[in-house]
N, C-alpha and C positions, 0 to 999 in steps of 0.2 A: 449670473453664476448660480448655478443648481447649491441645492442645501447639500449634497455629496461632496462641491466643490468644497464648501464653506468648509465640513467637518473635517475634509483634508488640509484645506489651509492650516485649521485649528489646531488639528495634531501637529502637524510641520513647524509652526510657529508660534507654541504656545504662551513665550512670555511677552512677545508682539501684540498678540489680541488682548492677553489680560493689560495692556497698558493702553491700550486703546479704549476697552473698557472705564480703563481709569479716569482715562481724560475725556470722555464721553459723560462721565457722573461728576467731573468737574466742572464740565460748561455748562452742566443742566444748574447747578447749585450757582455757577455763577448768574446765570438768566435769571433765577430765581431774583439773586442778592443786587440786582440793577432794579428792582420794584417793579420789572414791565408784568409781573402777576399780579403785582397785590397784597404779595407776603407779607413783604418787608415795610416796615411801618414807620422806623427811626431812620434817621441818615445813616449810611454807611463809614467804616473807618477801614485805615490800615489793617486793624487784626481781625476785621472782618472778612477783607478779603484772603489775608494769610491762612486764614481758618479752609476760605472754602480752595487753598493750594492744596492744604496739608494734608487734611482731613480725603484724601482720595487716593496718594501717595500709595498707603500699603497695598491698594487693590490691585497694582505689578506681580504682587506676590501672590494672591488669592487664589490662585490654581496649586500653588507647591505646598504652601503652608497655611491654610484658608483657617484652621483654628488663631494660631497669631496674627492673624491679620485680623480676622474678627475681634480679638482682644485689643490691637493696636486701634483700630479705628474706635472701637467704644471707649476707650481709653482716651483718646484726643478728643473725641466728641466732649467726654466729661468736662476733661482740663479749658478747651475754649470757651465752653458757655460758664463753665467758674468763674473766668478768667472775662466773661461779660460781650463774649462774641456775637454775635445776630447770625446767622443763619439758617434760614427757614429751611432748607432743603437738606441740610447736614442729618437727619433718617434715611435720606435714601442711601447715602454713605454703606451707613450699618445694616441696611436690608441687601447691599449688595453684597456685603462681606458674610452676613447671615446664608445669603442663597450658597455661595462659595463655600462653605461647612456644610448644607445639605447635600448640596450636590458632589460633593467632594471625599464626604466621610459618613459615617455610618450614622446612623439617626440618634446615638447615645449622646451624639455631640451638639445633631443642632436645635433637639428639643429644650434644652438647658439653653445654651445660647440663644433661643428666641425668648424665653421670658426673661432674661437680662435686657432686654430693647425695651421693654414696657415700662419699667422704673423711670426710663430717660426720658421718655416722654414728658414735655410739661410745655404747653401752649400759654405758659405764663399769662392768666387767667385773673384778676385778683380777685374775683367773685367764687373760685373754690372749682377743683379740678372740673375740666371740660370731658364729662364721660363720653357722652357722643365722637367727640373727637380721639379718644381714648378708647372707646370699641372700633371705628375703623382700622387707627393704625393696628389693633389687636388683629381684626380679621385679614391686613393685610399682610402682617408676619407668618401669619398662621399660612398664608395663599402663598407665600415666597417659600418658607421651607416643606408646604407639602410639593413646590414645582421642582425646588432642587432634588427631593426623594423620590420623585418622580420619575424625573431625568436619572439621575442616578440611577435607580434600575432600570429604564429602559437600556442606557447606557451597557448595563450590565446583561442584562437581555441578548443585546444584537451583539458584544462580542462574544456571548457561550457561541449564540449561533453562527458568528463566524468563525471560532476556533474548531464547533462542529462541524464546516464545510472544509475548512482546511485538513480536521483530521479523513472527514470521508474522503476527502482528493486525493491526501497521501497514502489511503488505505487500494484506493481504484489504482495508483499509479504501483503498488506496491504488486496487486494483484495482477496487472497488467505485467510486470517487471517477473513475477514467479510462473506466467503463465508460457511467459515466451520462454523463460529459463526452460521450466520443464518441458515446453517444445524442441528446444534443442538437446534435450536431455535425450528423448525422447527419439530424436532423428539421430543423434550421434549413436545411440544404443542400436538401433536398426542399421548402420553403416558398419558398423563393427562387427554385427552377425553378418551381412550379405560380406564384406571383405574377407574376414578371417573362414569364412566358409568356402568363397571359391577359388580364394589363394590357396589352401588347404589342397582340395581336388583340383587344382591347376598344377601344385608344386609335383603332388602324387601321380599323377596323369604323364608331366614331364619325364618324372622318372622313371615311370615304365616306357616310356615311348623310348629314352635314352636307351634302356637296356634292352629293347629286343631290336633297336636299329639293325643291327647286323646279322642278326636270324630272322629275323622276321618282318621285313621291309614293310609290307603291306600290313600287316601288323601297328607297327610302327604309327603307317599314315592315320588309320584308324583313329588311334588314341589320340591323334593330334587333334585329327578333324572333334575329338571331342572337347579338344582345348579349347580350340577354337568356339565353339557352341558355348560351353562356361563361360569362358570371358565375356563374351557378348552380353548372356544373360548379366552376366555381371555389372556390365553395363548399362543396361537396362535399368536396372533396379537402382545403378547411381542417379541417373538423367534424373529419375524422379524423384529420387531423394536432396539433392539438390534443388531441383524445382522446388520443392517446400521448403527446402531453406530459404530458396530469392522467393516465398510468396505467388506462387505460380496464380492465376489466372484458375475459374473453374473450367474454362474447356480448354486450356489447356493441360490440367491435369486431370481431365477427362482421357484425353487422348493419352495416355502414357497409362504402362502398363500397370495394371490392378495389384494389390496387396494378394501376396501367397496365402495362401489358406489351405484346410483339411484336405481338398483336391490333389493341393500340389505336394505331398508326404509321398508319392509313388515314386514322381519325380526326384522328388531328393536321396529316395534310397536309391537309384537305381545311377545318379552322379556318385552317389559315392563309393558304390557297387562296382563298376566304370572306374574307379580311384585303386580299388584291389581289395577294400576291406568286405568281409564276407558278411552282409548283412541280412537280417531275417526281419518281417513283418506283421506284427498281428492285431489283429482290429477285435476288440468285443461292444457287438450294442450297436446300435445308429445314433448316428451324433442329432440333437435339436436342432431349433432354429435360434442359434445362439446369435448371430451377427457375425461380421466378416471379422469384427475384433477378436473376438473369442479364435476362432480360425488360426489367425496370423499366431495369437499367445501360443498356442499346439505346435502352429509350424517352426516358430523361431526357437523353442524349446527342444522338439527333435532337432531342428538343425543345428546347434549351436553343441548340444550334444555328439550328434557324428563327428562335428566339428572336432571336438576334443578328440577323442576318439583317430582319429585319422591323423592328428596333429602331435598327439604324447604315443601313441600305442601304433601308430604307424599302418601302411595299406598293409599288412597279413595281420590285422589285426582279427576278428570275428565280434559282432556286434545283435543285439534284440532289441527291438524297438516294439514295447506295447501299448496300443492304443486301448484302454476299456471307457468306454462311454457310459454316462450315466443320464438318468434323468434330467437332473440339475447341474451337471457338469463332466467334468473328463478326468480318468489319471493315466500319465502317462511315465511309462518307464524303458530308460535306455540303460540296459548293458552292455558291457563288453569284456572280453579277457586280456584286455594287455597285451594280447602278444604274446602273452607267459611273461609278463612281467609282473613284478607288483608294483599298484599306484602308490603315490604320496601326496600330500595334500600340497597345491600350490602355494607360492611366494604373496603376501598380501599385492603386490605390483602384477600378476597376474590373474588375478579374479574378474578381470572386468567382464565376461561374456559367464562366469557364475553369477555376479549382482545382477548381470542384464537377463537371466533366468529368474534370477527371486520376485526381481521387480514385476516381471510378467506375471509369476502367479499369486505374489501379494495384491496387485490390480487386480484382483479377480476373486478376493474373498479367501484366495487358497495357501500351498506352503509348499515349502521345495528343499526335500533330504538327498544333498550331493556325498559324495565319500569315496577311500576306496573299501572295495568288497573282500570278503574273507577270500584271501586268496590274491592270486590277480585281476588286474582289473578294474574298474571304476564303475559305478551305478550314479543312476538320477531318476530322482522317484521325484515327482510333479503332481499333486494335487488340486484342480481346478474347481471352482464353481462358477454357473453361468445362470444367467436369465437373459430375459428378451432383450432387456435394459442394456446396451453399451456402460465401462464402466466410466466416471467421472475423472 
């Protein structure tokens, strides 16, 4: 059995070993009290042997209460040899019950408690105390409770550093736990913008298609066949967002379609263009080499944008979308006039694609003022900053 096993035994069954202990320091005192050492010089009696029962007894206890037990055992050592007991080996008794207060409690306890052992010493001598025999047991008291303060802080030792692997683990599981959260935070937020965007220009698409069925048939087909094309993308964009949710494979989400970017801001105006709403385009500056991340923050910001737009203000709405590009980053601003209506601010249960804006450009160092405008209409003003750096 490995000493790992042992230490587990030990914690599992602590008042087991301490009695096994006990009766360990009871047969040694008894070996001793049979004269096969040499100790023992008189005959032996009944309370001699009683002596070497008793006198081991509290060391059951020496792990729960090792100061009382220290006290009880030097206690009964006195009373027996008052009481004209012979037992040569009744120190080791008290050197165990001593070890049991160092290693058990703080050193206040068992430096005191080791010089109460030296008074008792007395190798009954009648030529006048035996110092030689009188400095060993000294150095070996001194050797028993530097081993229990020993042990004791190792003891103390290896459990910081286990309750420090414990906490690092639940700290790793914890960030494991908030990483995949904001993964799906993350993927849910990008679902809600491709959803609520081509449901939007599907629902507006239908209804123009409804209403020129019967003037304008081929008309009609037109706008279907552009339904048809939405949806699909729309599809698209699900396959692989699901794929990151089941953990897709890298070539398998190689093979499926790339994250929208800066590129693809033509494309969206000209879907939602295609939807009725009269949109206009303007670019200041050239964009850096910010990374595809930066890209997608722009597009899903215009998009989520029209989005509303097309969704509160309706296809005769009229819309400006500007792009100004800076050095170090992008601002982007979507208007639009309602319709001739005036905006109001949403119900807190419909914000979710405004937080999935803020979120975007708080990623990114920057800030994002939604409202409506003097007037009718609603504004989104988007403030980016970027570096080479994708953000964390």
């Amino acid at each position: 059995m490995s000493p790992q096993d042992l230490r587990g035994v030990a914690r599992r069954h602590p008042r087991a070993v301490d009695a096994g202990i006990a009766g360990l320091v009871a047969l040694g005192c008894a070996l001793v009290l049979t004269g096969r050492t040499g100790a023992t010089l008189a005959p032996t009696d009944a309370l001699d042997w009683a002596s070497v029962v008793l006198l081991p007894v509290p060391l059951i206890w020496r792990r729960r209460a090792p100061v009382s037990v220290f006290a009880a055992t030097t206690g009964l050592f006195v009373v027996t040899q008052a009481m004209g007991a012979q037992s040569p080996a009744a120190l080791t008794v008290t050197l165990t019950a001593l070890h049991a207060v160092a290693r058990y409690r703080p050193a206040r306890f068992a430096w005191p408690a080791a010089v109460t052992v030296l008074p008792g010493f007395d190798n009954r001598i009648e030529d006048g105390p035996a110092w030689g025999a009188f400095a060993a047991v000294s150095a070996i008291t001194v050797a028993v409770v530097l081993i229990g303060v020993n042990q004791r802080t190792r003891s103390a030792y290896l459990a910081a550093l286990e309750d420090r692997a414990e906490r690092l683990e639940q700290d790793r599981d914890q960030r494991a736990r908030l990483a995949v959260a904001d993964e799906r935070a993350r993927v849910a937020r990008e679902m809600h913008d491709v959803v609520a965007h081509h449901l939007a220009v599907i629902v507006a698409l239908s209804d123009g298609a409804a209403a020129t069925t019967a003037v304008a048939p081929e008309r009609a087909a037109d706008v279907m066949g552009q339904v048809s094309a939405t949806g699909r993308q729309a599809l698209g964009e699900m396959r692989r967002l699901v794929g990151l949710l089941r953990g897709a494979s890298a070539p398998e989400a190689g093979a499926r379609a790339p994250q929208p970017g800066l590129d693809d801001i033509d494309a969206l105006v000209d879907r939602v263009r295609a939807a009725g709403v009269r949109v206009t385009l303007r670019r200041d500056g050239v964009p850096g080499d910010w990374g595809p991340g930066a890209g997608l923050a722009v597009y899903r910001i215009v998009q989520e944008a029209l989005t509303n737009t097309l969704k509160h203000a309706g296809p005769h709405a009229a819309a400006e979308v500007s792009l100004r590009y800076r050095a170090a980053g992008a601002d982007v601003t979507v208007l639009d006039d309602g319709a001739g209506r005036v905006a109001h601010r949403p119900e807190p249960t419909d914000r979710h694609g405004l937080a999935g804006m803020a979120e975007r450009a708080t990623a990114y160092g920057g800030r994002l003022r939604t409202g409506p405008r003097h007037g009718p209409g609603w504004q989104v003003h988007a403030t980016l900053t970027f570096d080479r750096t994708e953000p964390t």
